[in-house]
C-alpha positions in Angstrom: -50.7 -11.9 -0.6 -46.9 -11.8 -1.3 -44.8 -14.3 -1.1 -42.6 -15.0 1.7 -39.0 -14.5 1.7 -38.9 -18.6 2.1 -41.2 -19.1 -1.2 -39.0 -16.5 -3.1 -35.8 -17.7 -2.6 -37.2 -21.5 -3.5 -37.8 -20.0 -6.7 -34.7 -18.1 -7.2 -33.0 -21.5 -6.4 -35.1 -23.5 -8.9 -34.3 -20.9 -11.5 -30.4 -20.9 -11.0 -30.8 -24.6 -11.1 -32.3 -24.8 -14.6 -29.5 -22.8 -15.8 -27.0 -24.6 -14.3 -25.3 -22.0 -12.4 -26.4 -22.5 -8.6 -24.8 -21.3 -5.8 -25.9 -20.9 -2.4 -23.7 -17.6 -1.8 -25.7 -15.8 -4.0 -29.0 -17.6 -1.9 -28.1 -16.0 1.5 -26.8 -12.7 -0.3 -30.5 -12.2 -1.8 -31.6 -13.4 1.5 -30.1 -10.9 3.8 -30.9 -7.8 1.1 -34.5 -8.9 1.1 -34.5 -9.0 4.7 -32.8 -5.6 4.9 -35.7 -4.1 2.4 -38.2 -5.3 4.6 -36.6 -3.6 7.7 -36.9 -0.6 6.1 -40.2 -0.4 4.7 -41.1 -1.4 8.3 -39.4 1.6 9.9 -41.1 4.0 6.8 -44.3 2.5 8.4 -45.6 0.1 5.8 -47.5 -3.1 6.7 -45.4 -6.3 6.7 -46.9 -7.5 3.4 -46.4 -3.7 1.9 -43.2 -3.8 3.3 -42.7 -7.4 1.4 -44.0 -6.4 -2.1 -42.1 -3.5 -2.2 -38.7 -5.9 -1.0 -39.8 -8.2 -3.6 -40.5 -5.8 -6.6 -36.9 -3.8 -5.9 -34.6 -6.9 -5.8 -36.6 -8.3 -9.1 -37.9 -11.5 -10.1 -37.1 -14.8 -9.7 -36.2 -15.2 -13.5 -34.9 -12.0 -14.2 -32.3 -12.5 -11.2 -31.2 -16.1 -12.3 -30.9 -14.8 -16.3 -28.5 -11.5 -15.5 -26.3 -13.7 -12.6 -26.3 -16.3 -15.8 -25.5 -13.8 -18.0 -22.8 -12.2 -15.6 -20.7 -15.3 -15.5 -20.9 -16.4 -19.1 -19.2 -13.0 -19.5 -16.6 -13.4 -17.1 -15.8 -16.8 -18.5 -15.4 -15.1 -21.6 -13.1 -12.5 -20.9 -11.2 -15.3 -19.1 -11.1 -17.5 -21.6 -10.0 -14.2 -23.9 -7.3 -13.7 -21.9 -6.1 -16.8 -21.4 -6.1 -17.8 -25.3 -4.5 -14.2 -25.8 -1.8 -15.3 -23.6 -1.8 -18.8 -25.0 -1.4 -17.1 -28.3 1.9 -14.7 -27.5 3.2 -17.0 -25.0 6.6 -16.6 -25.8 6.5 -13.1 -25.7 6.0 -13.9 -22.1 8.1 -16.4 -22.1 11.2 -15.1 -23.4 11.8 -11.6 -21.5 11.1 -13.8 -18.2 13.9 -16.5 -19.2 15.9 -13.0 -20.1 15.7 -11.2 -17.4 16.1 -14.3 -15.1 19.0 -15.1 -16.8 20.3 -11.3 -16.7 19.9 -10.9 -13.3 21.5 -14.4 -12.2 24.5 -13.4 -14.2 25.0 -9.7 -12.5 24.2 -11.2 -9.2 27.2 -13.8 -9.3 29.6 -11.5 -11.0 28.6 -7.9 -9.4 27.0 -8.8 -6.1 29.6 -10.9 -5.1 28.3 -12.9 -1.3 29.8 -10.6 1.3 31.0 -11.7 4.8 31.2 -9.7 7.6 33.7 -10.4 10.7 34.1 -8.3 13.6 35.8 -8.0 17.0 34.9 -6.4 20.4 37.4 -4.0 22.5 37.1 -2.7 25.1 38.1 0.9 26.4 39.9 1.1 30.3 39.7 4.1 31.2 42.0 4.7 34.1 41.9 7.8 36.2 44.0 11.0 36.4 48.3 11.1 35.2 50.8 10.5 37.5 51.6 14.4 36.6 48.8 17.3 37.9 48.0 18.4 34.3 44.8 19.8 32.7 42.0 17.1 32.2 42.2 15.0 29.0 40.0 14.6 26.5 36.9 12.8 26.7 37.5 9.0 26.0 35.8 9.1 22.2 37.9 12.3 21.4 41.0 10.2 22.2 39.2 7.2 20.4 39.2 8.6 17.0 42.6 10.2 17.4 44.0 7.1 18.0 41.7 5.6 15.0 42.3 8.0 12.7 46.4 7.2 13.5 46.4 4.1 12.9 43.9 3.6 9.8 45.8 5.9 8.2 46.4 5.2 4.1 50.0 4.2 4.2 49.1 1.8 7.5 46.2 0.1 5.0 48.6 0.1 1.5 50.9 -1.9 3.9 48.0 -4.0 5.3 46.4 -4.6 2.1 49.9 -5.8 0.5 50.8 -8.2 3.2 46.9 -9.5 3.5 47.2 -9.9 -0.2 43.9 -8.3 -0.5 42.4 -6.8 -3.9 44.5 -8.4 -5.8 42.6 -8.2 -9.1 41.9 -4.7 -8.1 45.3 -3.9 -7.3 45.9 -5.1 -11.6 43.8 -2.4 -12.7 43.3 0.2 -10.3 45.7 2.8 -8.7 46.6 1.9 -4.8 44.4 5.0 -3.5 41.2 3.7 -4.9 42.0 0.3 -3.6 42.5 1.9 -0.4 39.5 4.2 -0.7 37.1 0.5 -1.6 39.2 -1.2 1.5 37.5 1.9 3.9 34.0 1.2 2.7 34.1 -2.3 3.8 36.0 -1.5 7.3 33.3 -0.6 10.0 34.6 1.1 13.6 32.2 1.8 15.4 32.3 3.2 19.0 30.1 2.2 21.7 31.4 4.6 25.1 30.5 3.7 28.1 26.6 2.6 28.4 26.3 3.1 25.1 26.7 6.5 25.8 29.2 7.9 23.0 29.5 11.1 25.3 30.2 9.0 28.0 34.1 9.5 30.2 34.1 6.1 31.3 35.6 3.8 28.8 33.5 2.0 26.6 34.1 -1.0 23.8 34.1 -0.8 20.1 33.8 -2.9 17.3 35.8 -3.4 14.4 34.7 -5.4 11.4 35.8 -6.0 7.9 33.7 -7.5 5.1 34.7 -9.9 2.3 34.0 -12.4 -0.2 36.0 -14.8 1.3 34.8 -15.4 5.2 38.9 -16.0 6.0 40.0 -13.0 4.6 37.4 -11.0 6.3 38.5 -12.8 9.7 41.9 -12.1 9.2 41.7 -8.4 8.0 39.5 -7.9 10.8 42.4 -9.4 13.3 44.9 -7.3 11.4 42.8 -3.9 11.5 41.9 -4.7 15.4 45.8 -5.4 16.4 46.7 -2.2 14.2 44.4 -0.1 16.4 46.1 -1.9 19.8 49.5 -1.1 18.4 48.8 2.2 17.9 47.3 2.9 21.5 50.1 1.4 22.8 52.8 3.5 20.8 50.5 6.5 22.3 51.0 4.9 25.8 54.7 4.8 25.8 54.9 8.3 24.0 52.9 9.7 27.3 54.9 8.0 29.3 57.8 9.1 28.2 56.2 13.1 27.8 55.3 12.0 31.6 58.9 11.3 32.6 60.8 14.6 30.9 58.2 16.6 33.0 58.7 14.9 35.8 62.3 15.2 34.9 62.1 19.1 34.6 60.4 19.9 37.6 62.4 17.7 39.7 66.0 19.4 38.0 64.2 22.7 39.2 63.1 22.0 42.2 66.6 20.8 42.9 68.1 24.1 41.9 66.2 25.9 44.3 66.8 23.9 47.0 70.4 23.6 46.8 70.2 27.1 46.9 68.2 27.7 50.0 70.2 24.9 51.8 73.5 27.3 50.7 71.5 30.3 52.0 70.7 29.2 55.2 74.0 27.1 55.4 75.7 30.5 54.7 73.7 32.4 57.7 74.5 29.7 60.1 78.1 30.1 59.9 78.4 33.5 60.3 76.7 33.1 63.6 73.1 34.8 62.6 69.7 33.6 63.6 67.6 32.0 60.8 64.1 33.4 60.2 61.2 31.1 60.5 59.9 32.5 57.1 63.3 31.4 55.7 63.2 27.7 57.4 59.5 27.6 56.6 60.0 28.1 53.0 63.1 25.6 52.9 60.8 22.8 54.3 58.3 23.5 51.9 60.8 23.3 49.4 61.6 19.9 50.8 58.5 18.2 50.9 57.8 19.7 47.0 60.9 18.3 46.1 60.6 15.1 47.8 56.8 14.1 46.3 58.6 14.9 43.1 60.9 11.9 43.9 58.3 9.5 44.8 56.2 10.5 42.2 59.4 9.7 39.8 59.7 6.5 41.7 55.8 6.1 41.1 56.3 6.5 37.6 59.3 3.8 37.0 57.1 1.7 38.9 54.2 1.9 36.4 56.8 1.6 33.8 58.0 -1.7 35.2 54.9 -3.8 35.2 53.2 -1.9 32.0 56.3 0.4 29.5 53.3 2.1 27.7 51.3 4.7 29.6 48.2 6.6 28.2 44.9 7.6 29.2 43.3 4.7 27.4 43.8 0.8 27.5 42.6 -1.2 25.0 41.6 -4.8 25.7 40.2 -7.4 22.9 37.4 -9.1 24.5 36.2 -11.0 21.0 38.7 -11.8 18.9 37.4 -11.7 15.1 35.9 -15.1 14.0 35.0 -16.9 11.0 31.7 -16.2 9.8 29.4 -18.8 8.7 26.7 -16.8 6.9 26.8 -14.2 4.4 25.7 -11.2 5.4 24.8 -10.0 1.8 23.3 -9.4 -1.1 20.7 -12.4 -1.2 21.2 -13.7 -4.7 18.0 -15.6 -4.1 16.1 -11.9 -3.9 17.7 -10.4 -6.8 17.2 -13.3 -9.2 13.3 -13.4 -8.3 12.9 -9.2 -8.5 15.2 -9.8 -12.0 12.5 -12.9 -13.1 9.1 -10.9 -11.9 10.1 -7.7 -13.5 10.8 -9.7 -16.9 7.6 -11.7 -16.8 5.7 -8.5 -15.7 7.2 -7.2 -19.3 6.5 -10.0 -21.2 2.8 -9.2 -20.1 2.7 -6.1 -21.3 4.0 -6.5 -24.5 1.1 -9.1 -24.9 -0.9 -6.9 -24.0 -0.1 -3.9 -26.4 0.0 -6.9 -29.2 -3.7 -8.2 -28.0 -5.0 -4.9 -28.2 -3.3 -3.9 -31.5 -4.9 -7.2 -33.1 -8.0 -6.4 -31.6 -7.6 -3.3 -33.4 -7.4 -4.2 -36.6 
């Protein structure tokens, strides 16, 4: 009669008892596989207790099972205890690369990785609709966008800006002006939004202008100066259209004029020699007339705009956020650095305990 899976596992646990090593994971574990043997002696068609003594005589005995899971962690305690007195033994070849490299990496992230702050403003794009004069459509709102960017970041604009900012100053000692001016453009950020998000879009739009820094004032106050530069320049662009606006306005109303004078002198002339006037020739005269007369108003129109706003274009810009100071850095984390510089110098330090450990073992 074999024994049940109850009687066996007694035993197993008596055995792992006398050698000190019980544990009741390794109980259930021998459990469930004996359980599982069982099964499928069943399903091959064995009796139960054929179906038992073959369970029984796969998984082992009693003894046999206690002496290799004995033997199993005597050896792992070994080769831990190896490792750790091989470690104990080179320790400061651990030691030292980790301080090193800690050390290294705390030193090039306070003088390399300086802290960065980033300030920024919002603007936003009017878009008004069509000139005051009938002329071809203009171009969409981002073309006019990075015109106008382009304008008024332009290098001497930022060699002036960066002299009375006092930025780069150190740089400035050491480097020529167009590579302080080329470092100043990697850390100014324009970015254009349109309308909806859409930076196809005809409808206006915002964008944001930002400027990063070690020192969170600077970058707030560079990012005011870059923001009003860009305001200055779409307003020069205004009053340039508007003036462009007002000598065409001029011109066609000078012509117009011409031509009517002389139709009035025409038909003037026919009158008083006592001749009958077409209606082609009065037609055409009032037309003349009412051209010349929506050119006035439109002139009027214009001197108008000019009153309440001098500077006409097809964009307005408006600052919605002014820049402000920034609390946080932005970046690098000094924190990340120094523990990626510490990890890779400890995981150095073990290998070259390693290679040593095995090269003793060696000999």
């Amino acid at each position: 009669m074999p024994p049940s899976i109850d009687d066996y596992l007694t035993r197993l646990r008596q055995e792992l008892q006398r050698h000190g090593c019980e544990d009741a994971r390794l109980i259930e574990e021998a459990r469930e596989h004996l359980a599982d043997g069982i099964d499928e002696g069943l399903r091959r068609g064995l009796t139960a207790d054929e179906a038992e003594r073959e369970a029984f005589e796969r998984f082992g005995p009693p003894e046999v099972i206690a002496r290799s899971t004995l033997k199993e962690r005597t050896g792992m305690r070994n080769w831990l205890g190896a490792v750790a007195a091989t470690l104990w033994r080179w320790k400061w070849w651990l030691i030292a690369p980790t301080l090193v490299a800690g050390a290294a990496s705390s030193a090039i992230s306070y003088y390399f990785l300086p802290t960065r702050y980033r300030s920024e403003t919002v603007i936003q794009i009017q878009s008004p609709g069509d000139t005051l004069v009938g002329a071809a459509r203009l171009p969409a709102t981002h073309e006019q966008f990075e015109r106008i960017a382009k304008n008024a970041l332009s290098r001497t604009q930022l060699e002036r800006l960066i002299q009375d900012v006092g930025l780069y100053r150190n740089e400035r000692a050491r480097e020529p002006l167009g590579d302080v001016v080329r470092r100043m453009r990697q850390n100014i950020g324009v970015e254009f939004l349109g309308g909806d998000n859409d930076p196809s879009a005809d409808d206006g739009g915002t964008f944001v202008v930002s400027f990063k820094s070690p020192d969170p004032r600077m970058a707030m106050l560079t990012t005011t100066r870059l923001a009003g530069m860009l305001v200055e320049q779409n307003l020069r662009e205004r009053q340039a259209g508007f003036e462009a606006t007002g000598q065409v306005l001029e011109a066609q109303i000078s012509d117009m004029r011409q031509r009517l004078v002389t139709q009035e002198a025409q038909l003037a002339q026919a009158r008083a020699s006592g001749q009958s006037v077409p209606d082609a020739d009065a037609l055409a005269y009032q037309v003349l007339r009412d051209a010349y007369k929506t050119l006035l108003v439109r002139r009027e129109e214009a001197r108008s705009v000019e009153g309440f706003e001098p500077r006409y274009s097809r964009l307005r810009f408006q600052i919605t956020e002014p820049a402000r100071l920034p609390e946080h850095p932005e970046g690098p984390s000094k924190l990340g650095v120094n523990t990626a510089g510490t990890l890779a110098g400890f995981g150095l330090g073990l290998l070259v305990v390693g290679i040593r450990g095995r090269s003793t073992a060696a000999l």
